[in-house]
N, C-alpha and C positions, 0 to 999 in steps of 0.2 A: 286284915290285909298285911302282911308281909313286907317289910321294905323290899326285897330282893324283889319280890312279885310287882311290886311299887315301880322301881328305876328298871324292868324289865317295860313295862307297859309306858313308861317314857320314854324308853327308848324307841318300842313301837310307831308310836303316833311321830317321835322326831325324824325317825329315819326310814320306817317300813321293817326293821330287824337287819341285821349281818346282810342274810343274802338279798334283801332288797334295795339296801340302802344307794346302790347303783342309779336308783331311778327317780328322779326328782318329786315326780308325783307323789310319793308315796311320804316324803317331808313335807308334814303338814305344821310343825312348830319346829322355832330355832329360840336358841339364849343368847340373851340379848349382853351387851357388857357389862350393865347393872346387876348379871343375874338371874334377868325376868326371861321366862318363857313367854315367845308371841306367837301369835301365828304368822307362816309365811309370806300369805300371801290373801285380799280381802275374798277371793273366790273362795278359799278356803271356810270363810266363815259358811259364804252364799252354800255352798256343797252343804256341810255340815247341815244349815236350817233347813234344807227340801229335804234329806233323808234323815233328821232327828226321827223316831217315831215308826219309822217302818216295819209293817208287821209281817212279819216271819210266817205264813202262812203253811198246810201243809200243801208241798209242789205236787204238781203235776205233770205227767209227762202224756207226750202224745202218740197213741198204739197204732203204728204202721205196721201193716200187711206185706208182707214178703213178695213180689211177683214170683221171680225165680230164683235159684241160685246161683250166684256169680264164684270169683275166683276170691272173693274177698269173702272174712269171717261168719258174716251177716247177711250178703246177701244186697239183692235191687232192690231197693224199697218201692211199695206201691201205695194202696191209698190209706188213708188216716180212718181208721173207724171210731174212735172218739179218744178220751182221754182218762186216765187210771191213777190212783194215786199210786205215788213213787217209795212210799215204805212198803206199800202190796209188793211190788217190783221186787224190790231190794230181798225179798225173803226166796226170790223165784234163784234153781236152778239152773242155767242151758238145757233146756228138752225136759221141765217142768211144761205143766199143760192147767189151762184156766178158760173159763167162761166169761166168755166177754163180747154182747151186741150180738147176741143170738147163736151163736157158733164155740167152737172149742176150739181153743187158738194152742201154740208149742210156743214157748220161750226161746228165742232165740239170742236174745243180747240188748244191751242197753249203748248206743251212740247220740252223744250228748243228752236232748233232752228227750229222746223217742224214745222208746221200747220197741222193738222189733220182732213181728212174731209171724209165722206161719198157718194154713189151719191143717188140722191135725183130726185124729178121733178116740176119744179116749174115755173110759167109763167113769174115773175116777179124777176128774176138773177138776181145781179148785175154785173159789167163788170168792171174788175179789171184798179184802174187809177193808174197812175203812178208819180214822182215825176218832171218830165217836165210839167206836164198838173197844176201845181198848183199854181205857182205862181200867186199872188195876182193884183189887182189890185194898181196903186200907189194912195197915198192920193189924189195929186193935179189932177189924173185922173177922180178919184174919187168924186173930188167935182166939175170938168168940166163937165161931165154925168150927174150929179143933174140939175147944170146950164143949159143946152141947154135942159135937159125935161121940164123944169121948164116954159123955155120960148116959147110960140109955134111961136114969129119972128122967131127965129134959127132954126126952122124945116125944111125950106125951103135947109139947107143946106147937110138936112141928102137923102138918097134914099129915091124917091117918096115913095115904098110899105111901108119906116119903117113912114115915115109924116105922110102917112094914115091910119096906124096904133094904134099911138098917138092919129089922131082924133078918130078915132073909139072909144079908151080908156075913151079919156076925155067926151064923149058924153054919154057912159055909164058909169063910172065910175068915176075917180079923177085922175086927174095928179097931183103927189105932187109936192110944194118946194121946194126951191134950198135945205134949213133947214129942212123939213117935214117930217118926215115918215108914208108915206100910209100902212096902214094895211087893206087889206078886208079880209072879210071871207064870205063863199059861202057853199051852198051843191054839191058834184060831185056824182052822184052813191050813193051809203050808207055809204059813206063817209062826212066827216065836215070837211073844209080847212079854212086856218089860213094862208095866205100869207103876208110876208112884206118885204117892199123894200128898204133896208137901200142903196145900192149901196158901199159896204165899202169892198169887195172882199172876194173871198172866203174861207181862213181859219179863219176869224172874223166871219163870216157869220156858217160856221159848228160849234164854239164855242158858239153862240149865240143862233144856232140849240139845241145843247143838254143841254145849262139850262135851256131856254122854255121849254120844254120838262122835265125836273124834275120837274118846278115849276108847270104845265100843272098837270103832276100827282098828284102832293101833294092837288093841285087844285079841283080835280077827275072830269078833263075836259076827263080822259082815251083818253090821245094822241097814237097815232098807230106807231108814226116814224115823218123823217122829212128829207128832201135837201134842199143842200145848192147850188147855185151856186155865181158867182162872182157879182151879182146884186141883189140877192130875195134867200129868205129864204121862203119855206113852209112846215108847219104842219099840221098832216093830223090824227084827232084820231073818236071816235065814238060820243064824246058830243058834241052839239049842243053849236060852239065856240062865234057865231053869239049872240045867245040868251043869252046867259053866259056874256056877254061883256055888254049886253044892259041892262039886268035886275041886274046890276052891281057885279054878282057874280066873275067874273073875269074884275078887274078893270085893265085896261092896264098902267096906269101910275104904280101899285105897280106891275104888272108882269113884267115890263120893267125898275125897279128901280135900282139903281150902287148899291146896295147891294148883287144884285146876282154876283157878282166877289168876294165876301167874302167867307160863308160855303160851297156855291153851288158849287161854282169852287171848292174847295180844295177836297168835298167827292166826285166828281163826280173823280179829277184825282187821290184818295186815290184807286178808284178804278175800274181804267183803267191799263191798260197794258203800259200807257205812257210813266211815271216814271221811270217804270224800263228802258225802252228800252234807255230813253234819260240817265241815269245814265251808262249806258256801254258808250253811246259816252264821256261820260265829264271822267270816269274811263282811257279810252283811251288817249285821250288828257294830262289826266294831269301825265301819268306814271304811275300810279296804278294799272294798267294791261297793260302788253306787248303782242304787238302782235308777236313781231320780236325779238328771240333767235340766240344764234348762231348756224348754222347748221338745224335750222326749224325755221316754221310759225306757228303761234294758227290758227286752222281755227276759222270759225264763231260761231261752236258750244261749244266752249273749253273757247272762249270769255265771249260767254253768259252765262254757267254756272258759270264762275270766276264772274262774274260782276252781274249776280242774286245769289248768296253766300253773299258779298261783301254787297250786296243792303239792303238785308234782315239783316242781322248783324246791319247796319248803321241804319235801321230805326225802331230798336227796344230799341237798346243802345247809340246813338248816333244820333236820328233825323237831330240836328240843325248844324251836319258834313260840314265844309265849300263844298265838294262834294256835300250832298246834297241841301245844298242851292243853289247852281250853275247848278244843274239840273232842279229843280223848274225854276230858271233864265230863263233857255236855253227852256224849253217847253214851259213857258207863252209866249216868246217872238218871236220864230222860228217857233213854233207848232200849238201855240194857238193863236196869234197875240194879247194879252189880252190886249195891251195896246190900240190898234185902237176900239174894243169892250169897252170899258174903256170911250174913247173918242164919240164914236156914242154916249153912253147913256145920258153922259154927252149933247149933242148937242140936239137929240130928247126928251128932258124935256121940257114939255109942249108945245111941237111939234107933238104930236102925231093923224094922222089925220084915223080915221076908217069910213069905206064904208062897209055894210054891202049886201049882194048880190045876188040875187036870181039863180044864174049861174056866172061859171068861167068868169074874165076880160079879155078883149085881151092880156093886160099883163102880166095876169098870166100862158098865154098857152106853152111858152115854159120852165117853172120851174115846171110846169105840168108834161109834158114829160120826164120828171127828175126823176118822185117818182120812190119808189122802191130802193134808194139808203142808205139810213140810217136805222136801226130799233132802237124801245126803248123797254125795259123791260118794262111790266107795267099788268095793269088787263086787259088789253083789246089786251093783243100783240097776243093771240092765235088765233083774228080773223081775216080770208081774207077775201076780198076782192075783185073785178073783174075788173082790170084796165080801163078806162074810154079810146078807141082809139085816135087818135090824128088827124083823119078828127070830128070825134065828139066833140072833144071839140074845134077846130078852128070850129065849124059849132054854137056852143053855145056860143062861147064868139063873134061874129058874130051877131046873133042875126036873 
């Protein structure tokens, strides 16, 4: 710990920070003339003991149904059909479409702690994940996986179907390096795919999904979306990714350079729903908002407004708020995995091995079966598509 980071976090707990220090609540200790830090005031302690301990749980927000549309953003709200976790939310579009209570609902917006949606009809739903299904891959697993594809002696050890599998792969395609990162790209249907296989797990892999995908646009490759799973990243937009690559319009050493963790990261989560939400947790944690009074509890909506007020305050008058640097922290790190994204780039420098490909790889077929799970904003997001089935595309990367 840092002194500067030290007398920042005393200052904290003394005052609330610069732009809060207006507000007496938020003076939870003063120095005394001896020197000694006390507290202000005996509630203070009382506060402190009922919310020591509080677990941070993953929130939930509540999925109201749209009646009709009003003159406002969002719309009338009508009834509540149950409740969704809010990292699910967080990855939705405006006019993103999901299965949820029987029906296929449209995205419509997030107002405090609801979700606001319409129903809709759409072939391609998404199907709400959860926060058991996420964790990552570990490193050393992670570079075990490279190893044994890498080598085809250690096939023998894996399930016949997945050995011949792999051959199939290498015979049409490329098996990468322990180091390498295979990228192909293919035509599917009236679609252009952009597949690559870093193997580094999946929330490095969704992080890596959505700056390809800005830098894609800026590119005006008109990327459509992108999934991620714990192995393979694919993006999937209208340009011809293939030909953009080869005629060096899209130079993959500079789309895949460590400088997209600089602007890209920071507008992309300027303007996301992340921050805020990771800012209520660290707000919690650190005493700045209680959950637990005497005689009641804040629910989750009473939270969110206290801690999106708070948020907005701190990042108009006070950005560089020890709070919110420690939320920035806690999203690169828990959210975003920036540091493992960070490390691939680093390791796939002039590593990078592209297959260009007249049809889907074997090993593209089950992150195939995947799409439909992310969307991007862009010129090209208005147009569908027609899912490619999944005996057709094991029948095309087959051959």
């Amino acid at each position: 710990l840092y002194r500067e980071t030290f007398d920042r976090i005393i200052d904290f707990v003394a005052t609330g920070g610069y732009a809060l220090k207006v507000y007496e609540r938020y003076a939870k200790i003063k120095l005394t003339e001896d020197g000694t830090w006390r507290i202000t005031h005996p509630r203070v302690a009382q506060q402190y003991r009922m919310n020591a301990g509080t677990i941070i749980e993953a929130p939930m927000l509540a999925v109201r149904l749209i009646r009709r549309k009003t003159r406002s953003a969002i719309g009338r709200g009508g009834p509540v059909l149950g409740k969704i976790e809010e990292g699910f939310v967080e990855s939705l579009a405006v006019g993103d479409t999901f299965s949820f209570s029987g029906m296929v609902l449209r995205f419509e917006g997030i107002r405090e702690n609801e979700c606001y949606v319409s129903k809709t009809v759409a072939e391609d739903a998404r199907i709400p994940a959860y926060a058991g299904s996420k964790f990552p891959l570990t490193t050393y697993l992670a570079e075990q996986v490279r190893a044994m594809l890498a080598d085809p002696a250690r096939w023998g050890a894996l399930p016949e179907q997945v050995a011949q599998w792999l051959a199939i792969q290498k015979r049409k395609s490329v098996i990468p390096g322990a180091n390498d990162l295979l990228i192909e790209t293919f035509p599917n249907g009236q679609r252009f795919f952009m597949v690559l296989y870093p193997f580094e797990g999946r929330l490095a892999h969704q992080t890596l999904g959505m700056l390809l995908t800005r830098r894609l646009e800026r590119a005006r490759a008109k990327p459509l979306g992108f999934v991620a799973t714990d192995y393979a990243v694919s993006i999937w937009g209208k340009g011809d990714l293939g030909a953009m690559i080869a005629d060096g319009r899209l130079p993959l050493d500079a789309l895949l350079d460590e400088d997209m963790l600089g602007d890209d990261l920071e507008e992309w989560m300027a303007d996301s729903w992340l921050l805020k939400r990771t800012f209520r947790q660290c707000a919690v944690i650190s005493g700045l908002i209680e959950k637990r009074h005497p005689g009641q509890e804040k629910t989750g909506r009473q939270m969110t407004v206290s801690a999106d007020l708070i948020y907005d305050v701190l990042r108009a008058h006070e950005p560089d708020h020890i709070l919110m640097r420690a939320t920035w922290d806690d999203a690169a790190t828990g959210l975003l995995d920036v540091r493992r994204v960070s490390d691939l780039l680093a390791r796939i420098k002039h590593h990078i091995v592209h297959k260009d490909l007249d049809q889907v790889s074997p090993l593209a077929v089950p992150i195939m079966l995947e799409i439909g799970r992310e969307s991007v904003l862009g010129e090209a997001r208005d147009e569908v598509f027609a899912e490619a089935m999944e005996a057709e595309l094991v029948r095309a990367a087959l051959g």
